[in-house]
Steps between C-alpha positions, in 0.01 A plus 500: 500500500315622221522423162648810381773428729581186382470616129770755617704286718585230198829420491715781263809378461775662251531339146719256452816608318698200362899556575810330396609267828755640660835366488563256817723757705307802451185289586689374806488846603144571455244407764300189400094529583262213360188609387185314507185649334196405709219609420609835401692573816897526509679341770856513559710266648928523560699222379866383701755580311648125541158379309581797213838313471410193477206578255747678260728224462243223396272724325538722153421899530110562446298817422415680772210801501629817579198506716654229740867552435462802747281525823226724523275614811177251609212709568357350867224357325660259294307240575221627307493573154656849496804747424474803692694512772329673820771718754401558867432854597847497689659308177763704287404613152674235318464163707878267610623303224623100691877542512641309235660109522711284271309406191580183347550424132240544263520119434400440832095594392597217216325247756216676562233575248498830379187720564314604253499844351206708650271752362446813686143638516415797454433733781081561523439829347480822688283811439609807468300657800597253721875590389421831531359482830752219623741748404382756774633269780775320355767399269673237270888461403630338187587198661126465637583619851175685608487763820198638699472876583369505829543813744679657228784190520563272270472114605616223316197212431666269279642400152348437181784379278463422131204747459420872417552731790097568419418129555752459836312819615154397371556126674545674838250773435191187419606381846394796640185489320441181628474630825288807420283249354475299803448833647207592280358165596496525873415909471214336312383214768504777772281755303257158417476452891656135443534299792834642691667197538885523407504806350740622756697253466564516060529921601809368695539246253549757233684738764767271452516452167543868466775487779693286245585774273490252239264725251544840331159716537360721775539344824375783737203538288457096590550524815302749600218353288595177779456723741203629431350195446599336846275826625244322314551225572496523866179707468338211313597281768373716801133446262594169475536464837171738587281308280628147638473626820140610458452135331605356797289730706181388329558166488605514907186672552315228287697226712376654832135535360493084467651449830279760682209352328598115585580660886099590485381226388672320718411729769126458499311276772465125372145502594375774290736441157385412188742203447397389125571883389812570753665180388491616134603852570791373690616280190467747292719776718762166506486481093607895479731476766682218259397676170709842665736316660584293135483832271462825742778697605748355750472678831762419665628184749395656790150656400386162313594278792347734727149492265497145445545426863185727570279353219638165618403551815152642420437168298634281771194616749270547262498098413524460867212675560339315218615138626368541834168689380424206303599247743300691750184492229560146452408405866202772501401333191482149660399646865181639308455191266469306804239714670279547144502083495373513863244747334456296229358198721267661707365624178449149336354395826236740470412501151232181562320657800144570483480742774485825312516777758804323698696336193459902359622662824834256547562624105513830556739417778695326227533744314606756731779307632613415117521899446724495833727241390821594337501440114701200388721508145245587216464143317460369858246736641256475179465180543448493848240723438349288214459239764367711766228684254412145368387350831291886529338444233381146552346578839369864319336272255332257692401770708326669165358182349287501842351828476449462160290201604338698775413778275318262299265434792489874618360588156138478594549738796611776299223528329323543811717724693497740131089517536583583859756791413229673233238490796718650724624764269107595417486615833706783407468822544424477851166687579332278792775396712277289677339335245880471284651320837230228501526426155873464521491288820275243270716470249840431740283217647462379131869573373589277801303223411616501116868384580788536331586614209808459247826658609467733170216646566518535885632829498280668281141364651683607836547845380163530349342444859698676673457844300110459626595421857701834511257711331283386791733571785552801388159616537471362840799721582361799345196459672629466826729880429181624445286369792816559759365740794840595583569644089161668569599656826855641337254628237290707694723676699712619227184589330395720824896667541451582120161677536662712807814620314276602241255702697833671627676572172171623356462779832875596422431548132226669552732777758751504266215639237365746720845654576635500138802300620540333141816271597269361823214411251753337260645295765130417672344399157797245424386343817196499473524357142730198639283420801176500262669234289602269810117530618384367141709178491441424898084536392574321181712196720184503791236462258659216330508321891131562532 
C-alpha cells in the first residue's frame, strides 16, 4: 500500500454532534451500537436488548454522538486507517445498511468509557487536471459514492463519505494512477532490457487489480498498455532464452574441449608421454572443470553427469597408466642398476693393471656394454657413472704417467730420427732414381737403429719419411709406364693407322678440289684436321717413352 493510500484511507468519521439523551422509552426503541475508536477505524457491534434494559435501570442517561447514535456503512477496509468505502463491480450504487436491533438505553455506555471525540483530516489535495481528467471516466455523488464509466456503463467503485464529491472521485482516480505508475515502471524495465523475471507475473498482477473496478480512470487504455507489454515481455524472454541458450552452448562446448583434451592425454602410449608435463596439464583441465562447474552455466543433470563421467574416466586411466609406467621404470631402474654395478667391478678390477694394450681393449668393451645398458633413475645413473669413469681414469692415468716416463727416454731418438727426415727430404726432387733409392735405403737402416721416439712426435717424423718414400715410388712407377714394350707396341700401331687415314683423307681432298665439289672438300678437310691432331699427341706420347 502506498503512502498516498494510507494518507487517504485515515479514518473520516462524521463530527460529533452532542444531543440531549433520549428519554428511556424512545431510547428503548432505538437500536443500541457501541462504538469503539481504534485507531481511527469504526467498528460496530449490536447490543441484546436484555443488556440495554438492564443498563438503563442502574445507569443515568449519557450524551451520545450523533455520529454513533445511528449506524453508518464500514468500508471493507476498516481495518486500516480509512473511510471510503469500496463496492464490488456487481455491488449496488448505495451499499446494504445491517438491519436494525434493539438498542439499549443510553445509560447502558455509562460503564464503558466514552471515546474520545476525533478529528477528521483533511482529504490530500487534488489538482485540477487530474479532476479534469478523472472526470472523463467517472463520477462522484454527494454522499461520496463514486462510479466508473466503462463501455459506456456506469459501475459503482465505492464510497467516500464525509468528503467533496472531487476528493471521493480524486481518492479513486490516484488509485488508478497508482497502477499506471506501476505501469510506467515495468513499460520502463522492458524498454531497459531488465532481466525478465516476473514481469509476467505483476502484468497479471496488475490485470487484476484493474479487474477490480475499484478505480475511476481509463481502463482500456491500461489494459491494452498490459497487453502490449506481455508482447514485450515474452519477446524479451525468447532473447532471454536465446542468449542463455547460447551461454550454455559455449560453455558445453568449453566442457567438451577439457574432456576431449583429458581423453588425449590419456589416450597416448605410456612409453612415449611426457609424464612431468601431462600430469600438470591434466590438473590444470581438473581446476577448470571445478572453476566452470562452481561459476559457469549449469548444463543440465543429464549433460554434466554425462561430462564428468567422461573426464572421470579419462583421469582414471591416465593415473593408471602412470602407476604402472612408473612401477614398470622402477624395476628397469633397479634391473639396470644391477647390471652398471656388475660394470662397475670389472672396472675397478682393471684400473691397477699394467698391461696397456689388454687392460685398454676390455675398456672399450666396457664401455660399449654401458651404452647398451638401460639407463637407471637420473640421481642413480650419475653416480654410477661417477664410479665407473673414476676407476677409467685411474687405469688411463697410470697408463699416461708411463709414457710420459718413456717419452723421457725416447727424447734422444728424436733428435736423430729429425736429422734423418731433413736427409731424406734433400733427396727431393727426384732426378737419379737410382742414386735417390740408395740413399733412402741408408737412411731406413739408420731410422731403424735410432728407436723410438715420444708418442707426440711419432706421427709427424712418420709423415716426414714417408712423403720421401712416395716421391720415390712414384718415379719407379713412372719409369716403368715409360719403359713398358707392350705401351710402346699400342703406340706404334695407332701411330701407323693414323698415318694411313691421313694419306687417304688427303687423296679425297685433293678429288674433291679438282671437281669443285665444295661440300666434299668441307667435309674431307674437317677430317683431315681431326686426324692431324690425334697424330700430334700419339708422336708427342711415343717420344716421351723413348
Amino acid at each position: 500500500m502506498t503512502d498516498s493510500q494510507k494518507s487517504d484511507e485515515t479514518a473520516v468519521v462524521a463530527n460529533e454532534e452532542t444531543v440531549e439523551a433520549a428519554e428511556s422509552e424512545n431510547a428503548a426503541e432505538q437500536p443500541a451500537v457501541e462504538v469503539e475508536a481504534v485507531e481511527g477505524a469504526v467498528s460496530v457491534d449490536t447490543v441484546p436488548a436484555a443488556q440495554a434494559e438492564q443498563a438503563a435501570e442502574a445507569e443515568p442517561a449519557v450524551e451520545v454522538p450523533a455520529a454513533e447514535a445511528e449506524p453508518t456503512e464500514v468500508p471493507a477496509e476498516a481495518v486500516e486507517p480509512a473511510a471510503a468505502v469500496e463496492a464490488s463491480p456487481d455491488a449496488d450504487a448505495a451499499a446494504p445498511r445491517p438491519a436494525p436491533s434493539p438498542a439499549p438505553s443510553p445509560a447502558a455506555f455509562a460503564a464503558r468509557p466514552k471515546a474520545p471525540a476525533s478529528v477528521v483530516p483533511a482529504a490530500p489535495a487534488v489538482s485540477a487536471a487530474s479532476l479534469a481528467e478523472a472526470a472523463k471516466w467517472g463520477r462522484a455523488e454527494g454522499d461520496g459514492h463514486v462510479f466508473l464509466t466503462l463501455d459506456g456503463e456506469e459501475i459503482p467503485v465505492g464510497q467516500y463519505p464525509g468528503v467533496s464529491p472531487d476528493e471521493a472521485l480524486g481518492y479513486f482516480a490516484r488509485k488508478f494512477d497508482d497502477i499506471i505508475a506501476q505501469v510506467v515502471l515495468l513499460e520502463h524495465r522492458v524498454e531497459s532490457k531488465a532481466p525478465a523475471t516476473d514481469m509476467q507475473k505483476t502484468v497479471t498482477h496488475l490485470r487484476e487489480q484493474l479487474a477490480e473496478r475499484n478505480m475511476v480512470g481509463d481502463i482500456r487504455s491500461a489494459e491494452a498498455r498490459l497487453d502490449a507489454l506481455s508482447t514485450q515481455i515474452v519477446e524479451l524472454e525468447k532473447t532471454e532464452k536465446a542468449a542463455h541458450d547460447a551461454v550454455r552452448a559455449s560453455e558445453l562446448a568449453a566442457r567438451e574441449a577439457i574432456v576431449a583434451e583429458a581423453e588425449t592425454i590419456a589416450g597416448q602410449d605410456p612409453a612415449q608421454i611426457q609424464w612431468k608435463t601431462s600430469s600438470a596439464r591434466m590438473n590444470e583441465l581438473f581446476e577448470t572443470w571445478k572453476a566452470a562447474q562452481k561459476s559457469g552455466v549449469r548444463l543440465g543433470r543429464s549433460n554434466e553427469d554425462a561430462l564428468w563421467k567422461r573426464f572421470r574416466s579419462a583421469r582414471t586411466v591416465f593415473d593408471r597408466h602412470r602407476r604402472a609406467y612408473f612401477s614398470q621404470l622402477d624395476s628397469n631402474n633397479s634391473a639396470a642398476k644391477t647390471a652398471k654395478e656388475a660394470l662397475i667391478a670389472e672396472a675397478e678390477a682393471l684400473s691397477a693393471s699394467t698391461d696397456w694394450g689388454y687392460a685398454a681393449g676390455e675398456y672399450r668393451r666396457l664401455m660399449d656394454q654401458w651404452k647398451a645398458t638401460p639407463r637407471a633413475s637420473r640421481k642413480d645413473d650419475d653416480a654410477l657413472w661417477g664410479r665407473f669413469r673414476a676407476a677409467q681414469d685411474v687405469f688411463f692415468s697410470n697408463r699416461q704417467a708411463a709414457n710420459d716416463q718413456i717419452d723421457q727416454e725416447y727424447t734422444a731418438n728424436l733428435a736423430v730420427k729429425e736429422q734423418l727426415v731433413a736427409e731424406a727430404q734433400a733427396l727431393l726432387p727426384i732426378n737419379d732414381l737410382n742414386a735417390a733409392k740408395k740413399a733412402l735405403q741408408s737412411i731406413r737402416d739408420r731410422w731403424e737403429d735410432a728407436g723410438k721416439v715420444p708418442r707426440a712426435d711419432m706421427g709427424r717424423i712418420e709423415a716426414g719419411l714417408r712423403k720421401v718414400e712416395d716421391a720415390v715410388r712414384d718415379a719407379e712407377e713412372e719409369k716403368w709406364r715409360r719403359s713398358n714394350p707392350e705401351t710402346k707396341a699400342r703406340t706404334n700401331s695407332a701411330l701407323s693407322q693414323l698415318e694411313a687415314a691421313i694419306a687417304g683423307l688427303k687423296d679425297d681432298l685433293a678429288k674433291a678440289e679438282k671437281a669443285g665439289d665444295q661440300r666434299r672438300i668441307k667435309v674431307a678437310r674437317e677430317a683431315l684436321e681431326a686426324r692431324q691432331a690425334w697424330l700430334d699427341q700419339i708422336q708427342r706420347s711415343a717420344s716421351d717413352l723413348a
